[in-house]
LUMZA-174241 format. One record per residue (C-alpha): y, z, x. Coordinates in steps of 0.2 Angstrom, whole numbers, plus 5000, padded with zeros to 4 digits. Layout:
N
YZX...
//
This chain:
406
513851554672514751714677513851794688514152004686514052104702512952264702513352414708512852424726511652544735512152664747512752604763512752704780514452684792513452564803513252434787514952444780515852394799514452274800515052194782516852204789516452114804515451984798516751944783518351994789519551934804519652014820521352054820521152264820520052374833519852534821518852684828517152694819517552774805517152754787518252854776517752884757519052984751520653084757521653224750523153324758522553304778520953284776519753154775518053124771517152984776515352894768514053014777515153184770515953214784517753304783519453234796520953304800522153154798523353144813523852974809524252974793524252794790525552754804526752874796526452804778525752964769527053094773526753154757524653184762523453074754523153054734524653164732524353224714526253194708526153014714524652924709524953014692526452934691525552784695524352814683525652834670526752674672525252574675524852624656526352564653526952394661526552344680527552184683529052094676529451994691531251994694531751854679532052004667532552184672531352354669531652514664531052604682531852484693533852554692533352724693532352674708533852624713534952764710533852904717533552814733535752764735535752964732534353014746535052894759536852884755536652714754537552604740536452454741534652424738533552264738531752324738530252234744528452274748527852294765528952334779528952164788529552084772531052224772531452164791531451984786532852044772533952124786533751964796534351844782535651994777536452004795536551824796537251744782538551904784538951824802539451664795540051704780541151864784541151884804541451704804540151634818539851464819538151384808536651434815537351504831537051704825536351814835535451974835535352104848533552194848532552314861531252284874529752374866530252364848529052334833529952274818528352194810527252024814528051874806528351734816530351754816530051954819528851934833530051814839530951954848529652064853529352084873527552104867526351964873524951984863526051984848526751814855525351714860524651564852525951604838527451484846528651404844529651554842531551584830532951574841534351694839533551854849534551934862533352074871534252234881533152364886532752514875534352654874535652564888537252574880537852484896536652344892537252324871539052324878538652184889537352064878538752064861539551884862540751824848539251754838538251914839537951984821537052124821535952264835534352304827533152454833532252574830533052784832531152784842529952664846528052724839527152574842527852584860527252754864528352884855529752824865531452904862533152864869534352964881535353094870537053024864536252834862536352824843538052894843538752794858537952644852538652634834540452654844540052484851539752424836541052444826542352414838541752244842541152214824539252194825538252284812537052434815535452404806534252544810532252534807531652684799530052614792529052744803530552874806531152874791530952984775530753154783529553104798530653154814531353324805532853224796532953114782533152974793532752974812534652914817535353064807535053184824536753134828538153154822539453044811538352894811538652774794537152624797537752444789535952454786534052544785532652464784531352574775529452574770527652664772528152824765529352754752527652754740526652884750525452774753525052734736525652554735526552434746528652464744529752434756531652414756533452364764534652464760536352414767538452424761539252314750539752204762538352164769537352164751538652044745538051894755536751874741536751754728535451724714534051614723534451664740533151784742531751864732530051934731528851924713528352094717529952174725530352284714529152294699528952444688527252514695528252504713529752584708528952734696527852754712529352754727530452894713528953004711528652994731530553024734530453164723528853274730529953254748531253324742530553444732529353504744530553514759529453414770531053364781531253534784529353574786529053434799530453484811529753654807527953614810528453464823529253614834527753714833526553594837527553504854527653714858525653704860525353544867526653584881525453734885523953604887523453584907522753434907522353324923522453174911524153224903525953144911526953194897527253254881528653194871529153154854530253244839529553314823527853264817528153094827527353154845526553064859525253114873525653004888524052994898523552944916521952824910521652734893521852844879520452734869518852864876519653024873520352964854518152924851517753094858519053184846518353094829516753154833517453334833518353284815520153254823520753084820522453014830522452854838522852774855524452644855524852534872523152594878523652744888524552844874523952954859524952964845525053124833525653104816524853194802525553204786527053324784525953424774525053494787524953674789524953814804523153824802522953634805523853614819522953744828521453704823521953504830522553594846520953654850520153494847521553414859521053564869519253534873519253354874520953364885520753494897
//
């Protein structure tokens, strides 16, 4: 017999992380919070108590939460048709296409779902390219990547991560990794052999701590690139899609044309896991039905959902609102004097607070004051609210930062 599940009583805070860690795996350390529902920048969690988001889902709802354009479009192509798979074409995928070749001056699109998956895409991309135009032996290809990067947690992707927790116990690794540090253009130059296919990184490094190169790196290093041809394949999964003030953080320089961008989190405004690679022709045209796929990769809902959320970016200038609101938030945390603060860096609404002692206390001192950031390699707080946010909400945020800081 079926056996139907009732509706459940109320639970407090303290029984739902109880559920979660009995049940689920301990693979997260999340603050203890409860959230119920979300709109805009604020969240509300089970006990009625209201959040400003400055996390934003790790950069994922640029847009702010249950943004009314998107889930109705959701709601809409749901009524309609979910899932094709990719053995017959759908109505919402090409246009997908098209708006997104037309945001990112891009001609290439293969879509996925989470971010990881889109890196994985760019790995197989750059190396059958190696052998297939470049020319480098079988299975000798390489690819150039940063200390400090996070590209995902796949075996192959953490596979050229200097990150040891993200390594260990998850061995034997993917060969095929060469690591320089983060922004040495001397360092690239140096580490591209014959069989090097491709430099992979991110324009900055959020799960490092906000970390930005020297001025000119982007520039300098695509010059590298393309005269030693190696592609340039730039992560935008959290930089991306208006978070750093541009469309895509590697803009801020100029006359830069990636091979490819890897893109997610905010492609559906944190309505339903899309991602994608977006790359040239020649890079594209390494594919071959059955080489690569995805059941889900481009499927209606996913597709009606990414247009809608490319749309309210545009048509709400949130590029142009998060270098405008970016500016004036690092303006007021640069007036912070705090003993506990070493810097404070970071461009657009991507901004980090270095700090002197773990970041983890003061992070659990700021929720209970309704402000809700998180620490990253323990010692740095990030800040990253939806772009959204408001001159009243960054004030009103600052004063938090304020009194738990100073």
């Amino acid at each position: 017999m079926t056996q139907v599940l009732s509706e459940s009583p109320a639970k407090s805070t303290a029984d739902y992380i109880a559920l979660e860690d009995h049940y689920g795996a301990h693979n997260y350390h999340p603050l203890d919070i409860v959230i119920n529902s979300a709109s805009g920048v604020w969240l509300t969690d089970v006990e009625g108590k209201r959040y400003l988001d400055c996390l934003a889902a790790y950069s994922a709802v640029n847009q702010g939460h249950c943004h009314p354009r998107i889930v109705q479009a959701m709601i809409d192509q749901a009524h309609r048709v979910t899932l094709t798979s990719r053995a017959f074409h759908n109505d919402q995928m090409p246009l997908f296409y098209e708006e997104l070749s037309a945001a990112s001056g891009m001609p290439r699109i293969l879509p996925m779902n989470s971010g990881t998956e889109a890196v994985e895409t760019a790995i197989k991309a750059v190396r059958k390219w190696g052998y297939h135009v470049k020319g480098i032996p079988a299975n000798q290809a390489e690819i150039i990547v940063c200390s400090n990067n996070f590209h995902g947690r796949s075996i192959t992707i953490i596979s050229s991560s200097t990150e040891q927790q993200y390594r260990d116990g998850f061995g034997p690794y993917t060969p095929g990794f060469t690591v320089i540090p983060f922004g040495d253009v001397e360092a690239l130059k140096a580490a591209i052999t014959p069989n090097t296919c491709a430099f992979l990184f991110e324009p900055i490094q959020g799960e490092a701590g906000i970390l930005l190169p020297p001025d000119g790196f982007y520039r300098a290093a695509y010059e590298v690139c393309k005269a030693q041809n190696v592609l340039y394949i730039v992560d935008e999964i959290q930089t991306g899609l208006g978070r750093t003030g541009k469309m895509f953080g590697y803009q801020h320089e100029a006359d830069i044309f990636p091979d490819g961008i890897i893109i997610g989190k905010a492609l559906s405004g944190g309505v339903y896991p899309v991602s994608a690679f977006l790359a040239t022709d020649e890079v594209m045209d390494v594919f071959r039905p059955g080489d690569h796929g995805s059941t889900f990769g481009g499927n209606p809902l996913a597709c009606a959902v990414a247009r809608a959320a490319l749309q309210v970016i545009q048509d709400e200038n949130l590029i142009e609102r998060a270098a405008e609101m970016g500016d004036y938030f690092m303006a007021r945390l640069q007036t912070l004097q705090s003993p506990h603060i070493s810097a404070v860096r970071g461009r657009g609404l991507m901004i980090g607070l270095d700090l002197n002692k773990p970041a983890r206390p003061f992070c659990e001192q700021l929720k209970e004051r309704g402000l809700l950031c998180k620490e990253t390699h323990k010692h740095i707080i990030r800040l990253a609210p939806p772009l959204v946010i408001g001159r009243d909400d960054i004030d009103w945020a600052f004063e938090q930062l304020r009194a738990v800081l100073q």
